[in-house]
C-alpha positions as CSV (number, residue, x, y, z in Angstrom):
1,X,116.5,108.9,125.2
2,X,118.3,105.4,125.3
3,X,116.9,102.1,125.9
4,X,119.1,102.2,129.6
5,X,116.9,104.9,130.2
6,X,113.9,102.7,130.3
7,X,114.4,100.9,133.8
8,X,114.5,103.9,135.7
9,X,111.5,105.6,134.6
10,X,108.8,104.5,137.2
11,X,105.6,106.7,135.6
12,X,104.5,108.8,132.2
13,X,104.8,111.6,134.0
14,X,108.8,111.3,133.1
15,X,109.0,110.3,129.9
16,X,108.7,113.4,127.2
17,X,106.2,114.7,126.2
18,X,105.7,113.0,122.6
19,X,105.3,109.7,120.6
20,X,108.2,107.6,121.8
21,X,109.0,104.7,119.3
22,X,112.3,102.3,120.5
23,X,113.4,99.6,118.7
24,X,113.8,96.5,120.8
25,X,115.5,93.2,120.0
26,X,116.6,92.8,116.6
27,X,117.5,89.2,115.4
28,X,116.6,86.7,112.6
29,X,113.3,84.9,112.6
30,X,112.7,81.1,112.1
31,X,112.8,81.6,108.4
32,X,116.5,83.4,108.8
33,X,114.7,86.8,107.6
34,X,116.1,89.7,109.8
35,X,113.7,91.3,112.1
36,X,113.4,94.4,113.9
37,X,110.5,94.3,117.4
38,X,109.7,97.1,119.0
39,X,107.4,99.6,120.6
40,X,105.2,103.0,120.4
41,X,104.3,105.2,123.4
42,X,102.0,107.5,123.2
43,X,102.7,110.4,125.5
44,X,101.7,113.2,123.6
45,X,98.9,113.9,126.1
46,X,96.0,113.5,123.5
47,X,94.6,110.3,121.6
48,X,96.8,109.4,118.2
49,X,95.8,107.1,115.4
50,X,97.3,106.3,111.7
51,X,100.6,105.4,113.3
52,X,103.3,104.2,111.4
53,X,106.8,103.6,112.1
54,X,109.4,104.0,109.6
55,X,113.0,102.4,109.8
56,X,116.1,103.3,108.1
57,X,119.2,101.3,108.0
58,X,122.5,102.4,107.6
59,X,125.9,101.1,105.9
60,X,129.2,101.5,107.7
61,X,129.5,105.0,105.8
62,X,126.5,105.8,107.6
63,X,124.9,106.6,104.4
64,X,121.1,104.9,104.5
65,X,120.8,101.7,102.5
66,X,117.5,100.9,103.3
67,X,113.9,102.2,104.6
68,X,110.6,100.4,105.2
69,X,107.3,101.7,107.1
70,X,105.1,99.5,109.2
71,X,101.7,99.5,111.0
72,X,102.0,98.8,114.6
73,X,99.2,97.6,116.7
74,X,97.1,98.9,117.6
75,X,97.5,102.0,115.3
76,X,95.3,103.8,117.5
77,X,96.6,104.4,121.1
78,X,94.9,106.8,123.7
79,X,97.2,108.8,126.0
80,X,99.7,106.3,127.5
81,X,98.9,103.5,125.4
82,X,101.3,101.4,124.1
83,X,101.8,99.4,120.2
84,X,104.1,97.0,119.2
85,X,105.7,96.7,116.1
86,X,108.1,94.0,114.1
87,X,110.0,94.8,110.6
88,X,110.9,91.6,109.0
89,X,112.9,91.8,106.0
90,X,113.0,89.7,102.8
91,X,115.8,92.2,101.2
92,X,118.1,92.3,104.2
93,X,120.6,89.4,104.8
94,X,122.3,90.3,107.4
95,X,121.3,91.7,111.2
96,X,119.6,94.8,111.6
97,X,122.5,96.8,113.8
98,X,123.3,101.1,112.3
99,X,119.3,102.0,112.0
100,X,117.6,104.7,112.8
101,X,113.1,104.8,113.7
102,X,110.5,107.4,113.8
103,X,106.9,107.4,113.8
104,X,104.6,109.5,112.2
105,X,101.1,110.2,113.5
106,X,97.7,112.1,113.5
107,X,95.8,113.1,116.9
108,X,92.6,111.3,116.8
109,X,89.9,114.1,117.0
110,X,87.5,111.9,116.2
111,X,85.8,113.0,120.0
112,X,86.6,116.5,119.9
């Protein structure tokens, strides 16, 4: 599902049914580091928690140059809760553009 797709969807009830991670606006911060933001969605229809998103980056071979993992927060999110994430990179010069996310997860049976 593309970022476009975003806009148009109006409740959960629309998006899939799973953990949804998008990357959002990548840039440089004020130290000139590149940086990745973005955002989990749980949707899986149960509580999650131990999220962590992973990134890979890609050369123009598309052969993968690069991966880091992150937290986001919270890394526990109950059914339609939403974390935030930001991947800031000492060992990356230039802007974060060929990259690929995912998320792993556990479901939080902590109640069950």
């Amino acid at each position: 599902m593309g970022i476009e797709q975003f806009p148009e969807i109006e409740t959960f009830q629309k998006l899939p049914r799973k953990v949804i991670v998008k990357g959002g606006s990548a840039g440089f911060d004020s130290k000139g580091k590149s940086q990745l933001r973005g955002i989990v969605i749980n949707n899986a229809g149960h509580p999650i928690r131990n999220a962590k998103v992973s990134l890979v980056i890609f050369d123009e071979h598309e052969i993968p140059i690069l991966n880091k993992s992150t937290l986001p927060d919270p890394e526990a999110l109950p059914q339609g809760g939403i974390a935030s994430f930001t991947f800031t990179l000492d060992d990356y010069e230039q802007e974060i553009k060929n990259y690929y996310l995912y998320v792993n997860w556990k479901y939080d049976d902590s109640n069950w």
